[in-house]
VEXKOLVO-41645 format. One line per field, with one value per residue: x, y, z of N, C-alpha, C, O in turn; residue in three letters. Coordinates in steps of 0.001 Angstrom, whole numbers, always signed. Example, Ala and Ser with C-alpha at 12.3 -4.5 7.8 and 13.67 -1.06 7.14 Angstrom:
BEGIN
n_east: (+13190;+12850)
n_north: (-5690;-2250)
n_up: (+7800;+7080)
ca_east: (+12300;+13670)
ca_north: (-4500;-1060)
ca_up: (+7800;+7140)
c_east: (+13200;+12900)
c_north: (-3300;+30)
c_up: (+7800;+7870)
o_east: (+14236;+13409)
o_north: (-3319;+1138)
o_up: (+8465;+8039)
residu: (ala;ser)
END
This chain:
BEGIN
n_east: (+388;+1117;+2534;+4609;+5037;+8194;+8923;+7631;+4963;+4593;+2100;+3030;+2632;+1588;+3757;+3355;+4712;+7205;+5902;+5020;+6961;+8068;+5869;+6054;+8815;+7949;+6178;+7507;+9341;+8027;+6786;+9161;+10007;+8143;+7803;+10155;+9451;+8148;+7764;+8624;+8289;+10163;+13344;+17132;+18247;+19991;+18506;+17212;+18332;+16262;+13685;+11088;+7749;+6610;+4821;+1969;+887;-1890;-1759;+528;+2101;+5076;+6675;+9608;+12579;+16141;+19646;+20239;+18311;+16429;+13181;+10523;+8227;+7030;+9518;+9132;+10638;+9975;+8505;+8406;+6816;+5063;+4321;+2202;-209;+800;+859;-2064;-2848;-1697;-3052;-5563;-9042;-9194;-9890;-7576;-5295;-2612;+648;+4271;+6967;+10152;+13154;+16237;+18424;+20546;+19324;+18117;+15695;+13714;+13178;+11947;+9677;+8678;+7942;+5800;+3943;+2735;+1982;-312;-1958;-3145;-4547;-3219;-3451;-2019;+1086;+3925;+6884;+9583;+12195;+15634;+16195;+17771;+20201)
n_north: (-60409;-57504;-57436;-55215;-53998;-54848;-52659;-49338;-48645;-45626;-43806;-42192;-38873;-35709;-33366;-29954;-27714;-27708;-27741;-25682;-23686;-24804;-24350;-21117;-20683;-21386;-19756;-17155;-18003;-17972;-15495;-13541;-14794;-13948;-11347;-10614;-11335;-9259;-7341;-4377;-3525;-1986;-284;-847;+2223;+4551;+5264;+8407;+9041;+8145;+8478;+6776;+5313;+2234;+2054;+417;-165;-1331;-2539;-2024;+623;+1482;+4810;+5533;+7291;+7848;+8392;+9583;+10782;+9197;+7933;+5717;+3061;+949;-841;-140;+2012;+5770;+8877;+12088;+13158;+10766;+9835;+9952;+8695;+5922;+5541;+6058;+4016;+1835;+1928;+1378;+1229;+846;+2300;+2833;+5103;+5837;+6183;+5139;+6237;+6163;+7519;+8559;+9305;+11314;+12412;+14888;+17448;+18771;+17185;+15166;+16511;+17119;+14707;+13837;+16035;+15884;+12945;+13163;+14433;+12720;+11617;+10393;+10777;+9921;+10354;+8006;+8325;+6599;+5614;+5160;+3238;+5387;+4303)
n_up: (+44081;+41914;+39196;+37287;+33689;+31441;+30018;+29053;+27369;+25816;+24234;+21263;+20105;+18495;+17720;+18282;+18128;+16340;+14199;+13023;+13094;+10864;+8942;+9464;+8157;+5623;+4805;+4987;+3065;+429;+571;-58;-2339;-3929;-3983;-5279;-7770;-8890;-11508;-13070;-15747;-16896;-18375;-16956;-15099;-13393;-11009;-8900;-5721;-2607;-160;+386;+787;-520;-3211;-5512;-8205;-10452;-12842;-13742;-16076;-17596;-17967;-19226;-18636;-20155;-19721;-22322;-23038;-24628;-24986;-23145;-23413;-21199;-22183;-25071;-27537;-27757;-29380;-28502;-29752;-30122;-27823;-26651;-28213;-28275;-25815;-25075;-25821;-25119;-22386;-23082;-22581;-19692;-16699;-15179;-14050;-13595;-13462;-13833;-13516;-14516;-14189;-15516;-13014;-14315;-16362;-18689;-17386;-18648;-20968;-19062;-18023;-19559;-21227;-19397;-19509;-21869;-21248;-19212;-20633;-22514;-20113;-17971;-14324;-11938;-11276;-10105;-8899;-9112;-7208;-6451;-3182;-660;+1330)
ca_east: (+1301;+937;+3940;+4739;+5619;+9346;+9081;+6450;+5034;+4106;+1669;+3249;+1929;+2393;+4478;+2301;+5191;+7830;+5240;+4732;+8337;+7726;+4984;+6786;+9619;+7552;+5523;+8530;+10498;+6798;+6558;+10449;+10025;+6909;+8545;+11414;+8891;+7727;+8497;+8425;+9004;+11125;+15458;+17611;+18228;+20394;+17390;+17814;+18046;+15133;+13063;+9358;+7261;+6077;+3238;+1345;-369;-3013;-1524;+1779;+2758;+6056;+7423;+11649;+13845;+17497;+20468;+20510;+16828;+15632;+11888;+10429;+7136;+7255;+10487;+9268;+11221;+8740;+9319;+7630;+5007;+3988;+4290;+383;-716;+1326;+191;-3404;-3234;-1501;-4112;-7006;-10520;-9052;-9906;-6479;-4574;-1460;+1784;+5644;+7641;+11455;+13786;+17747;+18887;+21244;+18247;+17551;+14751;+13089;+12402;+11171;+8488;+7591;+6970;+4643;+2818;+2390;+578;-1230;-2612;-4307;-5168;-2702;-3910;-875;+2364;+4660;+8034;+10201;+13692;+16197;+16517;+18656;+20628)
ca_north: (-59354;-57239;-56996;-54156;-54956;-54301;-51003;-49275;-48314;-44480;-43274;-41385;-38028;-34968;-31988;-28837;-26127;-27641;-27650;-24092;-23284;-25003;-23451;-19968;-20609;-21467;-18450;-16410;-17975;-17143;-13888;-13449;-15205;-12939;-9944;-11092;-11850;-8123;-6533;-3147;-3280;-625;-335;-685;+3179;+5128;+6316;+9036;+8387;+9334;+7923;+6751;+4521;+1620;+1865;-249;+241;-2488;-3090;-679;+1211;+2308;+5658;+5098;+8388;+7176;+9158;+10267;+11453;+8254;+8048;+4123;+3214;-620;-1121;+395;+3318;+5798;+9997;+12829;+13287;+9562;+9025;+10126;+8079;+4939;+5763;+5438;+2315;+1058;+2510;+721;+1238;+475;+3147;+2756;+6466;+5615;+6276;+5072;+7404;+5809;+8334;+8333;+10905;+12086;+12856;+16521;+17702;+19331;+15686;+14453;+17119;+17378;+14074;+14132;+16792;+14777;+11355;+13960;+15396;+11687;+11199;+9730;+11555;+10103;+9767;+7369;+8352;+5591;+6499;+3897;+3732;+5620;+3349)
ca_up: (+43785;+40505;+38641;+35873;+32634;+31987;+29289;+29277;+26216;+25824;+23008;+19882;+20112;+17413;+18214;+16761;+17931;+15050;+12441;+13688;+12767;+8756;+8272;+9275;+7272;+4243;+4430;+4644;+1616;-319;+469;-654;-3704;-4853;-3931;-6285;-8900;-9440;-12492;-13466;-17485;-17035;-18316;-15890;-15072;-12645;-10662;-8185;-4248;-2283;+1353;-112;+988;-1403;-3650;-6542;-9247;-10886;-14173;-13982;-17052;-17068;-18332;-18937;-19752;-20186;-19455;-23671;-23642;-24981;-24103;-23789;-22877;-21119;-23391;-26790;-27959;-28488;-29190;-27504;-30700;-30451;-26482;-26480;-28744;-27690;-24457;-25154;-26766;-23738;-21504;-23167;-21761;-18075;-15838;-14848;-15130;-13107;-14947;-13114;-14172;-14260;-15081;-15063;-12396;-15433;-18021;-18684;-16889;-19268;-21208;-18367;-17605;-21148;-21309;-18262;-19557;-22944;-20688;-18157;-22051;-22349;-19131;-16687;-13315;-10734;-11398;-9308;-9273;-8580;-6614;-5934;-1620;+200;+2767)
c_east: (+1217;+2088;+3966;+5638;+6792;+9624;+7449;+6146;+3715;+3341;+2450;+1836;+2692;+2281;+3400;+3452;+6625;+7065;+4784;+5500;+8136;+6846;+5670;+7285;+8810;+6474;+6344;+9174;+9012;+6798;+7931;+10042;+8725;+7381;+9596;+11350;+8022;+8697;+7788;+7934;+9408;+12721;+15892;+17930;+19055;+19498;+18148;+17604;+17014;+14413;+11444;+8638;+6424;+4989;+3335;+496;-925;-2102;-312;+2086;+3722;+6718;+9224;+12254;+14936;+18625;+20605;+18901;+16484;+14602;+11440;+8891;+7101;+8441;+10188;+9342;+9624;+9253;+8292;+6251;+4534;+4077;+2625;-188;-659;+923;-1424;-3534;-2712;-2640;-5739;-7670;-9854;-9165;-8593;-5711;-3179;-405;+3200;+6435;+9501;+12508;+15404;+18144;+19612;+20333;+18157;+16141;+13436;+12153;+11827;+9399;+7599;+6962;+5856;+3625;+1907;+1109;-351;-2758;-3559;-4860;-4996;-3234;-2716;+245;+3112;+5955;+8960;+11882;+14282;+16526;+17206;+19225;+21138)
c_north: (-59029;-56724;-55985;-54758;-54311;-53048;-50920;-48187;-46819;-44594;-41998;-40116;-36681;-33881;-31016;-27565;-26616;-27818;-26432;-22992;-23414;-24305;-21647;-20025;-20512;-20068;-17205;-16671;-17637;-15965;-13600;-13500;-14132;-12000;-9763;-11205;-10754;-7406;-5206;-2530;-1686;-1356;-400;+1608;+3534;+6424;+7446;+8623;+9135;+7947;+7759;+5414;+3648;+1558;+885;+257;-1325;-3204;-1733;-719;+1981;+3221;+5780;+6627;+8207;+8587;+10155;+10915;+10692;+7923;+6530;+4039;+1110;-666;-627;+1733;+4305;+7677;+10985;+13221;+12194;+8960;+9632;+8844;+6149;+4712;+5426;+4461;+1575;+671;+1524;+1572;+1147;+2093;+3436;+4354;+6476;+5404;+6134;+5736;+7124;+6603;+8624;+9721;+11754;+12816;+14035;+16638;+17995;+18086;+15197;+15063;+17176;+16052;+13505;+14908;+16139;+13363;+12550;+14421;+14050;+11093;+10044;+10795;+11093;+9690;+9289;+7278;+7019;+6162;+5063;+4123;+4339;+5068;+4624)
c_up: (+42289;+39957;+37115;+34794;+32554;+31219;+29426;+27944;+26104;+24354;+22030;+20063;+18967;+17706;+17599;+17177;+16467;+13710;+12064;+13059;+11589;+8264;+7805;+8345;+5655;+4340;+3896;+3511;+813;-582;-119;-1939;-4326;-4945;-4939;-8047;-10054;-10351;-12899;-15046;-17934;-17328;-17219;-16138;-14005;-11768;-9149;-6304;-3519;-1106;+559;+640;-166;-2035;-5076;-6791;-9841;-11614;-14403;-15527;-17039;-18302;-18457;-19311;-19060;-20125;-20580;-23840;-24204;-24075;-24273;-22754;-22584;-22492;-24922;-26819;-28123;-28372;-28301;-28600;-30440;-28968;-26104;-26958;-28371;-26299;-24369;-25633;-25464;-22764;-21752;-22821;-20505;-17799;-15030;-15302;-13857;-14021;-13713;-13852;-13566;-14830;-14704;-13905;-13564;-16638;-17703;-18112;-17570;-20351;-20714;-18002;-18736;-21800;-20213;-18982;-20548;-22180;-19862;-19909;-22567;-21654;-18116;-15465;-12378;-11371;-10006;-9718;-8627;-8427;-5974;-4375;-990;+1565;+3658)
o_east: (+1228;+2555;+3323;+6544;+6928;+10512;+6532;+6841;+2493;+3796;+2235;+620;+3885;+1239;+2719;+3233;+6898;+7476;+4250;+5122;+7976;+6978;+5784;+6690;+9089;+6266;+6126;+9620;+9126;+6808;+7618;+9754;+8847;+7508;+9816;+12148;+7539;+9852;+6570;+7410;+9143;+13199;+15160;+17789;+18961;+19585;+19232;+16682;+16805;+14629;+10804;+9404;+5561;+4052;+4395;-393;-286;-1645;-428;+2282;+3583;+7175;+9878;+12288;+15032;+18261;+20951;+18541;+15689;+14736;+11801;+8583;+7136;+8080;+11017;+8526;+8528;+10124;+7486;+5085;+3305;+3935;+2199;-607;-1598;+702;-1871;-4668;-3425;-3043;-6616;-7220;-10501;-8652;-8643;-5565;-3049;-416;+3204;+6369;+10013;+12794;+15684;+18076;+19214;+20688;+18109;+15380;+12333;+10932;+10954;+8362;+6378;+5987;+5103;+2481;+725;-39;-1470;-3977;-4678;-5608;-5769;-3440;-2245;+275;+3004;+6343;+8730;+12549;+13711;+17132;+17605;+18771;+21555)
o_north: (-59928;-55629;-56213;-55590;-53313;-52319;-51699;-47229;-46880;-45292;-40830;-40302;-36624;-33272;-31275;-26466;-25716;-27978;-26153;-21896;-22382;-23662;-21092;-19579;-19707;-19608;-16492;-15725;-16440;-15411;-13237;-12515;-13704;-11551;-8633;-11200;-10933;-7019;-5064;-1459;-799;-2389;-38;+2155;+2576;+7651;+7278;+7927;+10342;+6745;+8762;+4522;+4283;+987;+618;+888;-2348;-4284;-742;-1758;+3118;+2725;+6194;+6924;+8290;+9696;+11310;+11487;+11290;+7681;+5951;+4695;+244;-518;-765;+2531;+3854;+7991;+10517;+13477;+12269;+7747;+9514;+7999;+5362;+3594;+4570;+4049;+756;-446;+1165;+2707;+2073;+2957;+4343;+4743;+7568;+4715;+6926;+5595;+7655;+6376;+8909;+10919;+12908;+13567;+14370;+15742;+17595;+18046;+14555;+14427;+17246;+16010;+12600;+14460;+15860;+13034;+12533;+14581;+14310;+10169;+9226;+11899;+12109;+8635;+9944;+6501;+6667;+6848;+4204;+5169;+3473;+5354;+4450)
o_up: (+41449;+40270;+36091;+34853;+33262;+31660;+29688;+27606;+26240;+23447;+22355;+20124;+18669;+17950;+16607;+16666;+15674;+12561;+10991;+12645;+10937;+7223;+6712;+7364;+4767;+3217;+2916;+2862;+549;-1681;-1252;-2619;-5473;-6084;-5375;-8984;-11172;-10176;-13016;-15350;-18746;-16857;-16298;-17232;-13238;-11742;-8589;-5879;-3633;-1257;+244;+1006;-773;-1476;-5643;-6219;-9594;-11241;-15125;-16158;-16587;-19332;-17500;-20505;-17836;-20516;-20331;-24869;-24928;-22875;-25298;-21758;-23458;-23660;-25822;-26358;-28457;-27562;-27497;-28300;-30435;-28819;-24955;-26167;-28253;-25833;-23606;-25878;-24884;-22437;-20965;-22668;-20016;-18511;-14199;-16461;-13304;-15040;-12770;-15074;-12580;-16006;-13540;-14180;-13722;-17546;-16520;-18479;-17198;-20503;-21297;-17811;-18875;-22550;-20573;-19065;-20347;-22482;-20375;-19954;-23010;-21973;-17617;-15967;-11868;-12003;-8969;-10590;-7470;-9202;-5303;-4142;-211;+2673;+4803)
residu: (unk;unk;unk;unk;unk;unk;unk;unk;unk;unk;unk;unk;unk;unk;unk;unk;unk;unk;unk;unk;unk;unk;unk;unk;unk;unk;unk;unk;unk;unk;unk;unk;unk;unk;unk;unk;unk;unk;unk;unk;unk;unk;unk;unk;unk;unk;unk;unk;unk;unk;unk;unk;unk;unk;unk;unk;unk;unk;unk;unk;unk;unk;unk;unk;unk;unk;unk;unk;unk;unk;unk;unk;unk;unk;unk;unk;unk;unk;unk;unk;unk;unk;unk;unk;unk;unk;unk;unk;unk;unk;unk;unk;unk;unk;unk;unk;unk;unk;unk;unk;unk;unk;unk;unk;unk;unk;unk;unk;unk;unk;unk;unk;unk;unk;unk;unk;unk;unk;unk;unk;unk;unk;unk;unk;unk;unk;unk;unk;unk;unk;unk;unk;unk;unk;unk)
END
């Protein structure tokens, strides 16, 4: 007569759908955290509301006009005679002619276009307006 032993001892085997789940999660807090980690070097601004779909640029350069007509190029003040010049020095050599263009809904219009026309005059080719979301 063959008698069984009294436990019976299963092999340790390793789950693969909860490591399935960690992985998820950690992809997801990643992608969060990067998203979190983009900067503009733009003022804060009271931009205007508007439906767009997200774009990037390489090496963004950002255009600021502030509610007073203060013009800023990545944070340095700069006026409408020397936003060319400041502008090309930014610009480098990169083939890069993308310009974000952050501008207070409150700014006069007329600042804003004039300094457009000003970077278009050294050879930005797109502007990317940036509009805070409309919920």
């Amino acid at each position: 007569m063959k008698l069984r032993p009294r436990r019976t001892y299963r092999r340790g085997r390793i789950e693969i759908i909860p490591m399935i789940d960690v992985m998820f999660f950690l992809l997801a807090t990643f992608m969060l955290a990067s998203l979190s980690m983009q900067n503009l070097h733009s003022l804060p601004v009271n931009l205007p509301q508007g439906h767009a779909a997200p774009l990037q640029a390489k090496h963004p350069i950002t255009l600021t006009i502030t509610a007073q007509s203060q013009v800023l190029i990545d944070k340095t003040p700069v006026t409408l005679e020397t936003l060319g010049s400041v502008l090309k020095q930014k610009m480098g050599k990169s083939d890069q002619t993308d310009l974000i263009v952050a501008a207070d809904s409150q700014a006069p219009n007329g600042i804003t276009v004039q300094a457009m026309l000003r970077a278009r005059g050294v050879g930005v080719q797109h502007f990317l307006i940036a509009v805070k979301h409309a919920d």
